[in-house]
N, C-alpha and C positions, 0 to 999 in steps of 0.2 A: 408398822412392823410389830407383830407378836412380841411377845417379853415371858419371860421366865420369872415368875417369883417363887420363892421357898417358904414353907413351913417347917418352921422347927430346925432350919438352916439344912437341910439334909435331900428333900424330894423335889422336884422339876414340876413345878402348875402353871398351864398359861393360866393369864389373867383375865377374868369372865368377862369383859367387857373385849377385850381381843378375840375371846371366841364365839361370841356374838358373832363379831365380825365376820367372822371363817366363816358363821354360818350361811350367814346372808350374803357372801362373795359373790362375783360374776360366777358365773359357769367356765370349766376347766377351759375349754374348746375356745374362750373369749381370752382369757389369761395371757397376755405377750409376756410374763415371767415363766409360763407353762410351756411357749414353743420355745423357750430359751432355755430353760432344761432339758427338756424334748432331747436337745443338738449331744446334749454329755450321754444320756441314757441309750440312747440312736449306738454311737460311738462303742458305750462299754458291749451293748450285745450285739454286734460284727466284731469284738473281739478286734477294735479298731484297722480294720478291713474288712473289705467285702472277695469272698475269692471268685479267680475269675477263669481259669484252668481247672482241669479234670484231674490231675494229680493226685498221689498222696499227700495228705497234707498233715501230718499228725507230727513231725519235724518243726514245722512252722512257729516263729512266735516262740522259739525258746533259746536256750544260750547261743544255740548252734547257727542261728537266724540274724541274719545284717539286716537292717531293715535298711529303708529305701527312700532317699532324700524325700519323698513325697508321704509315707508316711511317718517320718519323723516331721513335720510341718505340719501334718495332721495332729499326732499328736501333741505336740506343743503348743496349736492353737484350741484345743479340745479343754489340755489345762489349764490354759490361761482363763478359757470363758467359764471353765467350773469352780475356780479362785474366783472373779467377778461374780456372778450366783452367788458361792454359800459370802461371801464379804458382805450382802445386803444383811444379814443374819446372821455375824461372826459372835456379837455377844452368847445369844440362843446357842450354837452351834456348840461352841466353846464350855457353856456350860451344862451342853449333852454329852463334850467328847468326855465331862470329867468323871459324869457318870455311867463313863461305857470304856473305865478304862484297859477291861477285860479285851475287849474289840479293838481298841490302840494300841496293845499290847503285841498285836502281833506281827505289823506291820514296823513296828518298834523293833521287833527281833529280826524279823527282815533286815533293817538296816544295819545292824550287830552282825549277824551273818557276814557281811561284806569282810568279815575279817577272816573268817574259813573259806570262803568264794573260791571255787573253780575258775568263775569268772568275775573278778570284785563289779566290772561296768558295767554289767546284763542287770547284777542283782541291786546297784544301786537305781539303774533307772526302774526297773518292774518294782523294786521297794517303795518309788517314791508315787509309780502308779497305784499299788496297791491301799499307802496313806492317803491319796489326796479321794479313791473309790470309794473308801472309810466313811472320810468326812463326808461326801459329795451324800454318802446315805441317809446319815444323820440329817443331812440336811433337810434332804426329802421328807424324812421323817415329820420333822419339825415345820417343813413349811407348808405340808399338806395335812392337819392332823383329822383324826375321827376317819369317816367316810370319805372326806374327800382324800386321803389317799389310795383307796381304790381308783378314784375319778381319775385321778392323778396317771394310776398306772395300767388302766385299763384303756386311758388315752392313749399312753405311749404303746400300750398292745398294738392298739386298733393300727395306730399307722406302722409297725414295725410289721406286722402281717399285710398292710398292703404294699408296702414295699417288697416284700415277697414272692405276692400275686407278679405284682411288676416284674420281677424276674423273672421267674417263670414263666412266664406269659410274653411279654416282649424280650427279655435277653436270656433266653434259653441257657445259654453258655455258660452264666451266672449261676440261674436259679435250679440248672440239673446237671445231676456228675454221673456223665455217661460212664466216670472209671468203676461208679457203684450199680450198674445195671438200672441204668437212667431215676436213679433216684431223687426226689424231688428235696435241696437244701436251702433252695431261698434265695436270702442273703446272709445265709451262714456258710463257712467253711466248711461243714460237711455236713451229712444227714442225723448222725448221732447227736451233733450238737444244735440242730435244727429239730426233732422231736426232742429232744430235752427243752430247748428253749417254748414249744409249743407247748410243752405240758404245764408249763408253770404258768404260759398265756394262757391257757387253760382254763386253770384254777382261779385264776385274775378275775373271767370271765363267768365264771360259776359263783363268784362270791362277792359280786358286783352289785350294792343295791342300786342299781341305775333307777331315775325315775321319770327327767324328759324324753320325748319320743326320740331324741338325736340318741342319747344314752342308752335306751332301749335297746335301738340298732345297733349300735355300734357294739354294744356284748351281744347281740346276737349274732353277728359275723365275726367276732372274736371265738366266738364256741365253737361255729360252724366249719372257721379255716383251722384253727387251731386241728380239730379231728383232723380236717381235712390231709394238712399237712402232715401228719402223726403216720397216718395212712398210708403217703405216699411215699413218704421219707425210707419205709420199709425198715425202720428201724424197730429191731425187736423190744431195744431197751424200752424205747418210748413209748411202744403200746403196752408195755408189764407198767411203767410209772404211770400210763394214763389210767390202766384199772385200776392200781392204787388210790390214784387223786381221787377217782370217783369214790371209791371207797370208803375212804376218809372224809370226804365231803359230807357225804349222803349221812355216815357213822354219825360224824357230828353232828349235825344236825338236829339228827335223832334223839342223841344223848342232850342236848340242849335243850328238849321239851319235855325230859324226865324230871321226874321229884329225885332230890338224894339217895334214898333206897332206891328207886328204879332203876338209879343209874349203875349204883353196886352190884344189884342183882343182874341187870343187863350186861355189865363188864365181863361176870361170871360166868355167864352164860354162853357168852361169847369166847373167851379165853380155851375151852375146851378143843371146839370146833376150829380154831384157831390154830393149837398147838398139832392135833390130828392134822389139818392141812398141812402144816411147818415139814411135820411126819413124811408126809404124802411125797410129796417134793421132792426133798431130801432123798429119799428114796428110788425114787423113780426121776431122777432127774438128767440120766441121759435117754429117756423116752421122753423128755418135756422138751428136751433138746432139739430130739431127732423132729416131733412135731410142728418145733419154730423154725425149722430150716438151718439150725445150727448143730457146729460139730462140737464134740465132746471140750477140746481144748478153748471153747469159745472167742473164734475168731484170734487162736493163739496168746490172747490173756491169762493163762493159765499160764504159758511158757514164758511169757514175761515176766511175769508176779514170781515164778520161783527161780527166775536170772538175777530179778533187784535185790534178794532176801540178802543175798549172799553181800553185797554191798553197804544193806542196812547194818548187817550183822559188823561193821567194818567201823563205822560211826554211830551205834546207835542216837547218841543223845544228843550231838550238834550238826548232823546229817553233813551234805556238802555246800550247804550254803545257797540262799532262796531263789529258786530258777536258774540254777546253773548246772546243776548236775546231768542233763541230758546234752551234751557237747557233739554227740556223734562217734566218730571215733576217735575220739578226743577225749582225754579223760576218763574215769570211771564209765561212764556208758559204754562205753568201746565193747565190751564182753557180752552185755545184752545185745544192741546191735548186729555184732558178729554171728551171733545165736539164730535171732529169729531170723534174720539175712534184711532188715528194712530197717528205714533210718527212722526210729519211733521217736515221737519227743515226750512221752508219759509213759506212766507206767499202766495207765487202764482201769489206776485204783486210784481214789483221794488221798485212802489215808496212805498207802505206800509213798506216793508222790511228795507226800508232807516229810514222813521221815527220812525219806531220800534229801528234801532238799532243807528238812531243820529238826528233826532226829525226834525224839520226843521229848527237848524243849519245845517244841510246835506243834505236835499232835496233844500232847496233855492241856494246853488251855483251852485248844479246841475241841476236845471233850467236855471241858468243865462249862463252856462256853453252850455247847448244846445240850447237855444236862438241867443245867441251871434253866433253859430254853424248857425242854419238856415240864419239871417241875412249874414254871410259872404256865404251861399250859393248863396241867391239871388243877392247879389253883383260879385260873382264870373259869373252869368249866365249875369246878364245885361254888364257887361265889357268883355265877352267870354274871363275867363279866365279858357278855363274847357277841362284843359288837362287830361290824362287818370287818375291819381291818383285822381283829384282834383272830376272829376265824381262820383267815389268809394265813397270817400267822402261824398258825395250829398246825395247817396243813400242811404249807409250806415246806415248816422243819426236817419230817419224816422222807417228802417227795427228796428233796437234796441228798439228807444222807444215805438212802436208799441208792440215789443216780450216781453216788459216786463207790458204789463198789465195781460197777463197770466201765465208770468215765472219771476225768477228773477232773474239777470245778472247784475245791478247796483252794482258799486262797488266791484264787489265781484273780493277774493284778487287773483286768480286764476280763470280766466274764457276765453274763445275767446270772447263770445260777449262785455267783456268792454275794452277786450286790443282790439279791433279792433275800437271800440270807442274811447279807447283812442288816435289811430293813425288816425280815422278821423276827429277828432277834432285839433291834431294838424295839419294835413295838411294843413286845412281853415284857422288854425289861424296863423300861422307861414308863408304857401305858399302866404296869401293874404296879409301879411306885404312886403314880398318879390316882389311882382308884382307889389308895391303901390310905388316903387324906383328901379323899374330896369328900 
């Protein structure tokens, strides 16, 4: 087992002879510790279910939601095997969470919450999912480090997208929701949250230095269905964050093989064209609309967003307490609800959803949180220390906060797009402590 030593009592170094080790490990694909997290990772991105009705489903999974002897059994057995996991590696883990106590901190307030709670029992159990999703990252962090956690996550890509084929392909019922004009969601709950989750497979897949021929493949079908599914999902969001990914991919890159002035002067030069597009947009953006097939109020998130304000506006600073605030009509939702006529369980937004359910005690760490993120980016790109994880990383950040001005993934206690946040956040913040004394 890996170990953690400190220099100077303060920075997290594995020990060189452990990371020999890593180096020369079996391969991901051989690893029975690797199909054994596989089981937790599987779990958090079906949002621990698979749905299997054409329905609305945007209700689901929030205060208003009983869940259902089977999966409560699920989940219970999901966390009992992710306690066993990170327990092989409790010292390591332990003395990650101490340096990530930004990232503990908010799952922490989660459970505080329970004292303002609409619903105290919604928000303890989601509270106590959202801490154990926490650790479960670190973990990964730490027990895949360098390049093998690409390996790591581009594994669990690879079968997460054929389990999707699967659906779609043998259980139709599953993998398409005729109630979206047969669009194509996997084993995800709906389409929006299956090209979100395919954009970040995506990226996986784009910054993957694979180098056996198994590896090869297998990010070549992770590229390939990822589009695929992007595509058929018909989801607008997902094809604006997959030109992003690319974007930023390609960007980096680029700026990764500049000298220091090239890369100023290229920032520069860029930043114009930039801001004129920003322009562009802004401007003409119920023509960008009408072109994606979308109406001006988008898909009624505009009418949502100014139902919640009035709400926020009611608690700003301790919201209602961590996934409880959408009740139905029940509680504070009740007014939204009645408005748009549909039983919504979000707000459409991250950060609305945040101060809805923890006011900006919860949005400000989260801030500081991806701040702190971008700054060790740009630090990482000026001292090139942007090894393949540390890229993922890079990208990552931007793809999330961007996804969630129209979906909502912050914090949420079971999700891919925040445990992917939350592993790229530790990467920056952990691997950049590590670079700063090796």
């Amino acid at each position: 087992m890996a170990t953690i030593s400190y220099k100077g009592g303060l920075t997290p170094q594995f020990a060189q002879d452990e990371t020999c080790q890593e180096l020369h490990a079996t391969s991901i694909w051989q690893e029975v510790s690797a199909w054994l997290a596989l089981l937790p990772v599987l779990f958090i991105t079906v949002i621990g279910s698979i749905q299997t009705d054409s329905g609305p489903v945007a209700f689901r999974f929030t205060a208003m939601d009983d869940d259902s002897p089977a999966r409560k059994a699920m989940r219970l057995a999901c966390s009992i095997l992710m306690l066993l996991i990170i327990s092989t590696r409790s010292r390591d883990t332990v003395a990650a969470c101490k340096r990530s106590k930004l990232l503990l901190f908010m799952p922490a307030l989660a459970f505080v919450s329970v004292l303002w709670s609409q619903n105290p029992r919604h928000t303890i159990v989601d509270a106590l999912n959202l801490l154990l999703t926490t650790v479960f990252a670190l973990y990964i962090y730490l027990r895949y480090p360098g390049s093998r956690l690409l390996s790591f996550l581009g594994f669990a890509t690879f079968v997460s997208l054929l389990l999707c084929v699967l659906s779609v392909t043998v259980f139709p019922n599953v993998g398409i929701d005729v109630f979206q004009q047969d669009a194509w969601r996997g084993i995800f709950n709906q389409r929006n949250n299956c090209a979100t989750a395919c954009v970040l497979f995506l990226t996986v897949g784009l910054h993957w230095p694979a180098r056996g021929i198994v590896d090869k493949c297998a990010r070549t079908l992770i590229v390939f269905l990822s589009l695929l599914f992007i595509v058929m999902s018909g989801s607008r969001t997902g094809w604006l964050l997959t030109a992003l990914a690319l974007v930023l991919t390609v960007g980096l890159k680029v700026v990764a093989r500049m000298a220091s002035r090239e890369r100023i002067l290229f920032i520069m030069l860029m930043t114009v064209p930039s801001l004129f597009l920003a322009f562009l947009i802004m401007t003409n953006s119920t023509q960008i609309l009408a072109a994606l097939d979308k109406d001006p109020t988008l898909s009624q998130r505009t009418i949502i967003w100014a139902q919640v304000i009035p709400s926020i506006v009611k608690h700003p600073l301790f919201g209602y307490g961590y996934s409880s605030f959408w009740t139905g009509l029940n509680g504070e939702s009740m007014q939204t609800v009645l408005t748009t006529g549909w039983m919504e369980g979000q707000a459409q937004d991250g950060y609305l959803d945040v101060l809805l359910e923890l006011g900006f005690l919860g949005l400000i760490p989260i801030a500081i949180a991806f701040i702190r993120g971008f700054g060790q980016s740009i630090a990482a790109v000026e001292h090139r220390n942007l090894s393949a994880n540390v890229q993922l990383a890079i990208v990552l950040i931007p793809i999330i906060l961007v996804g969630n001005i129209g979906e909502s993934s912050l914090l949420t206690p079971l999700g891919i797009p925040w445990f992917y946040a939350l592993i790229a956040l530790s990467t920056l913040g952990l691997q950049g402590r590590f670079a700063g004394n090796s």
